[in-house]
C-alpha positions as CSV (number, residue, x, y, z in Angstrom):
1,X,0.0,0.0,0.0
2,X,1.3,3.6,-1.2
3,X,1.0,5.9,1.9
4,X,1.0,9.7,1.1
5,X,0.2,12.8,3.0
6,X,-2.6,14.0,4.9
7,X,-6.2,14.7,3.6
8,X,-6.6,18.1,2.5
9,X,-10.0,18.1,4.5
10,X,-11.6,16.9,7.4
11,X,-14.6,15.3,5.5
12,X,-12.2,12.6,4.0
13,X,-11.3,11.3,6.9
14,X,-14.5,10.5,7.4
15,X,-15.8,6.9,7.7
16,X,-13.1,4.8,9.3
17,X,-12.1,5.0,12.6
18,X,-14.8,5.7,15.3
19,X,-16.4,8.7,16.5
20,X,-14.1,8.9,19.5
21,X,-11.0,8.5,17.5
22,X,-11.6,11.4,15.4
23,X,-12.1,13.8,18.4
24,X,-9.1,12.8,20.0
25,X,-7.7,13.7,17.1
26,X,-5.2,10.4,16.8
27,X,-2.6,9.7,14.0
28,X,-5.0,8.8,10.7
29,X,-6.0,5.2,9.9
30,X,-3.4,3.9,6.6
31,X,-6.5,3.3,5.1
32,X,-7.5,6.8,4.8
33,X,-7.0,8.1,1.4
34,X,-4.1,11.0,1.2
35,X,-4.0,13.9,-1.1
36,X,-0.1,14.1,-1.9
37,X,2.7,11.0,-1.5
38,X,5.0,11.5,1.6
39,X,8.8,11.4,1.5
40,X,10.7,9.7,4.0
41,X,13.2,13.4,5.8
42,X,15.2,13.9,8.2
43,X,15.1,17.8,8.0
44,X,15.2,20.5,11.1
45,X,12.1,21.9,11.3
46,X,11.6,25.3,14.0
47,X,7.7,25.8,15.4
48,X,6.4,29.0,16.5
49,X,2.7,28.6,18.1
50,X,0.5,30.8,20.4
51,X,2.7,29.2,23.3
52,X,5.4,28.3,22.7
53,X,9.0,27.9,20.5
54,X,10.4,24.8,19.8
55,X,12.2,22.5,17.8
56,X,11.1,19.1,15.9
57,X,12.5,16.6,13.1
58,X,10.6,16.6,10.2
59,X,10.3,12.5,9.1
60,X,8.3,13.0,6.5
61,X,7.2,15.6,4.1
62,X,4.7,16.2,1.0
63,X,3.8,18.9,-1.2
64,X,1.1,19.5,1.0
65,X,2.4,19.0,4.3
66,X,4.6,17.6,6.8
67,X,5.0,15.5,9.8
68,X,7.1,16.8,12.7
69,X,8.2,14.4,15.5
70,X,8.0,16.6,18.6
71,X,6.5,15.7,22.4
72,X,5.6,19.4,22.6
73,X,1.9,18.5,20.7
74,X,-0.4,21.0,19.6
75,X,-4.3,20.7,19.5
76,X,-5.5,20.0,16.8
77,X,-6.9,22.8,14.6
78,X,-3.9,24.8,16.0
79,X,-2.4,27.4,13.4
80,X,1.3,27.2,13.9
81,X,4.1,28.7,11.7
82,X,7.5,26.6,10.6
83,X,10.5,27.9,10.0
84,X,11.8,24.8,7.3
85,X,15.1,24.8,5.2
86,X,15.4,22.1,2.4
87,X,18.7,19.9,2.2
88,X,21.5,22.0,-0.5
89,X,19.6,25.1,0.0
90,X,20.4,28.3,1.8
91,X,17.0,29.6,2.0
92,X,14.6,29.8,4.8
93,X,10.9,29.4,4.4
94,X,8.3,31.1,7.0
95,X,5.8,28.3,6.3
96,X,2.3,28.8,8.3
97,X,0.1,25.4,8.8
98,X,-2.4,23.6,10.7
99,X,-2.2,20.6,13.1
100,X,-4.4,18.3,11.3
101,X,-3.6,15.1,13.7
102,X,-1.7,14.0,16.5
103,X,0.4,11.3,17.5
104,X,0.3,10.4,21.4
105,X,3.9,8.9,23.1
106,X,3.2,5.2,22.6
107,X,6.4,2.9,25.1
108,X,5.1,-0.1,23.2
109,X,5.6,1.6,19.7
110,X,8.8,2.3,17.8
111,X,7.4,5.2,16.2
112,X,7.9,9.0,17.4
113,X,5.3,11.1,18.7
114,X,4.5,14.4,16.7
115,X,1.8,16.5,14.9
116,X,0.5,15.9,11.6
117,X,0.4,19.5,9.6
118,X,-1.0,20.3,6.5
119,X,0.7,23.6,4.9
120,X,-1.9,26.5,4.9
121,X,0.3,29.9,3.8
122,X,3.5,28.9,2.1
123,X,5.7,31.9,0.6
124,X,6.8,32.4,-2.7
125,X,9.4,29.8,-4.0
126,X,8.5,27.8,-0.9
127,X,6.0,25.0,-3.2
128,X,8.6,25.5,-6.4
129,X,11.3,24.1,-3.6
130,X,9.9,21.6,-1.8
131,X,8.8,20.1,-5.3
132,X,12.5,20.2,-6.6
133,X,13.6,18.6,-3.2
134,X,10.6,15.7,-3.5
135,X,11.9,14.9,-6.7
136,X,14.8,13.7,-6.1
137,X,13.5,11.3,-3.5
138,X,11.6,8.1,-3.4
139,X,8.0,7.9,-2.1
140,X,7.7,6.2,1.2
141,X,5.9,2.7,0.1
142,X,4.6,0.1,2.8
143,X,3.9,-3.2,2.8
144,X,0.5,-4.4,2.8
145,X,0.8,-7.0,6.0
């Protein structure tokens, strides 16, 4: 199964997952349909919100958004803005996005726990970039078991 980013609206993720999962706002089901493919990062990503500054890891990244692995979490619906830099390049993009989902410290789970966020307000250049950057990278592919 292909994996790639986050709807670009709440109304897709509609139908799996139950009621109570979509309030708490939890990491998307695979089986929800995404708008954009994700690349596989490893790029420092800077987060100013209404509270607080911080720094993340950027794991993964689409023309539409990014995931940031972070324990300072947002709520979901939160407007923050991201200060990103792509790999080779000397330029630094004041992106502004919004949490779209959330994914809670797990002990039991290898993966990291972070904020799902779909760009909103990117700058001029910022999209031209981040395409160049995407392609020259292979889409993040998982298996199907």
């Amino acid at each position: 199964m292909k994996e790639s980013d986050t709807p670009s609206n709440s109304s897709s993720a509609k139908g799996k997952g139950s009621a109570k999962q979509r309030a708490d706002s939890l990491a998307p089901d695979d089986c929800v349909r995404r708008e954009h493919e994700r690349f596989s990062v490893d790029l420092q990503v800077s987060v100013l919100s209404e509270h607080n500054f911080y720094a993340g890891l950027a794991e993964n990244i689409s023309a539409g958004g990014l995931f940031i692995a972070t324990h300072q979490l947002q709520k979901v619906g939160s407007r923050i803005e991201l200060s990103l830099r792509m790999p080779e390049s000397e330029e630094v993009f004041q992106i502004v996005g919004e949490v779209r989902w959330v994914r809670l410290y797990n002990e039991h789970s290898d993966t990291s726990p972070g904020l799902g966020v779909r760009f909103t307000e990117l700058p001029p250049g910022a999209a031209a970039a981040i395409g160049r950057f995407l392609g020259q990278r292979e889409p993040l592919f998982f298996d199907d078991e």
